[in-house]
Structure formats: C-alpha cells, structure tokens
N, C-alpha and C positions, 0 to 999 in steps of 0.2 A: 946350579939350582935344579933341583929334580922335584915334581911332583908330592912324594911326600917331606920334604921338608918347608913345604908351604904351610902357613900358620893359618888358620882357620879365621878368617874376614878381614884378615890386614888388608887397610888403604878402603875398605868398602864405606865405612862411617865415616863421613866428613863434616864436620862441627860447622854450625850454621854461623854467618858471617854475623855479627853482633855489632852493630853499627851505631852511632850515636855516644859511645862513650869514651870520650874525649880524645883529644890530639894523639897523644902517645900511643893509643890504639890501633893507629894506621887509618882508622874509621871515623873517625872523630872528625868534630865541624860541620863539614859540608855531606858527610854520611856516605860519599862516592857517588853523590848527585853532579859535581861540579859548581858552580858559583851561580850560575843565572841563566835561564831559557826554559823551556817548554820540558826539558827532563827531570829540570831541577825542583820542582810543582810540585803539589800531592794532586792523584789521581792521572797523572799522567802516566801515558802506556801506548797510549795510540790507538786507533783501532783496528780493526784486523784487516790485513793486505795493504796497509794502507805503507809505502815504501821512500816516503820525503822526499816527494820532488822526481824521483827517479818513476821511467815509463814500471807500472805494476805488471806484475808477471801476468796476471789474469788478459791484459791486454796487447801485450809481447806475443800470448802463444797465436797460432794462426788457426781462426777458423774455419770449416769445412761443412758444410752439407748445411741441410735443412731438417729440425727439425717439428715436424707436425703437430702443432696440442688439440687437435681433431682426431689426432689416430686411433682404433677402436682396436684392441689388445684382445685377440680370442684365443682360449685353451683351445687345442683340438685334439679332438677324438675320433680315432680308425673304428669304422663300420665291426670289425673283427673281434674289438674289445666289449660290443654287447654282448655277445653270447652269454655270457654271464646271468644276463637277467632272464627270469622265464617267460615262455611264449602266452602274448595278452600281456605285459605289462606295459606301463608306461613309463616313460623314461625323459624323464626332466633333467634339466640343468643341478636343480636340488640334488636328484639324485644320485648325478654322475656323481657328485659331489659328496652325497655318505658312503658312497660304493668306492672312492679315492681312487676313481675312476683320473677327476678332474681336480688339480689342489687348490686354484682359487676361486674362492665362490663368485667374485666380487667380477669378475671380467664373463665378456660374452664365450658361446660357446660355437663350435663350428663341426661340423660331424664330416668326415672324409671318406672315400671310399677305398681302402687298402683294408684288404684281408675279406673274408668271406664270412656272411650273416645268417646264419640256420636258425632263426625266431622269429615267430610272425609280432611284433614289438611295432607301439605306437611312439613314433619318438619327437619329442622337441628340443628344438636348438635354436639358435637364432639366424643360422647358415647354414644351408648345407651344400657340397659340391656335387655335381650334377651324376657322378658316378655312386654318390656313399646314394642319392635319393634312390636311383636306377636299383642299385642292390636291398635296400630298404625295401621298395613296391614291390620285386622279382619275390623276396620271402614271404609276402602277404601282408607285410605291414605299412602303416600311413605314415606322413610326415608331416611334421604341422611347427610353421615356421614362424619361431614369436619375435616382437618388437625387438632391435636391439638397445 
C-alpha cells in the first residue's frame, strides 16, 4: 500500500446507525437501549461528570493551595515605558489603555520603577512602588494615587 494508491475518503463516511427498524436490522426492538433501567428511558444521558457510583474524577484528583477571591490582579507598567507621552501630561489608567501601553482595562494599575523617566508627566495609578514614585518626583512630575 503506498500513498498514491489510496482512494480519496475511503472508510471517512460512516452511515449513521438507523435504529428502530425492526428485528432483522440488528437495531430493531429494544433500539440497543437494552430492556429496562435508567438507559433504556428517553432523556436519559446523565449529567456531566457524573460516573455511577464510582469516586468522580473531579474528587479523586488532590487538591493544593489556596486560592484568594479577594486577590486584586494589576497590569503593570515600568516607569521607562512613559516616555512616550509629552512632558505636562497626564497619564491615566485610560490612557495607558489607548496607548496599548496596558491591555486590560478592566483590572488595577501599578506603576514600577525599572528603566529611566526624562518627562515631567503627572501620573495616576492605583499603586505605585516606592522606586517608580522616587523616579517620577526626581523628573518633576506628581503622583496621585486612586482608589483601587
């Protein structure tokens, strides 16, 4: 058997089982439901995860750690990646935001200090690390720290 002598979607169609018409069909009677129990019902399926009696996977596997539905998820942003904006402006959460600075709007913001600031830039965040504010004040500019 080599490659081109394979037929173009032999064995891919496979004809749907046709059940219900009569015995001689193989499918016929009982439709390969069996005779009686919980299978043989309409609307039965089970519902999901759910493994008859036997422990479910979901509680077989072994849990680890903790975690937080208090945790507060900040983008952050290096001191380095303002420069961008001109000196005197301000710089919002928003704006990191249209500047794709920052890609989700929807989470808090925390400003860092890696890399070097040459703008005097009024900036808000809702965090900032005590090195990005140092480098912020050091080029002239304020920091003004909103609610998270």
């Amino acid at each position: 058997m080599t490659l081109n002598r394979l037929l173009k979607g032999t064995g891919k169609q496979k004809r749907r089982k046709r059940v219900g018409r009569g015995r001689g069909s193989g499918h016929g009677k009982t439709c390969c439901r069996g005779h009686n129990g919980y299978g043989s019902r309409s609307g039965s399926g089970g519902r999901e995860l759910n493994e008859g009696g036997q422990m479910p996977l979901f509680r077989r596997m072994p849990k680890r750690g903790f975690n937080n539905k208090w945790r507060v998820e900040f983008s952050t942003v290096n001191v380095g990646r303002l420069n961008r904006f001109q000196d005197g402006e301000v710089v919002t959460p928003e704006r990191l935001f249209e500047e794709k600075i920052v890609r989700k709007q929807d989470r808090s913001v925390k400003v860092l200090g890696s890399g070097k600031l040459e703008r005097r830039l009024t900036v808000s965040a809702h965090k900032f690390s005590a090195s990005a504010a140092q480098k912020i004040r050091a080029a002239g500019g304020t920091v003004k720290e909103l609610a998270p």
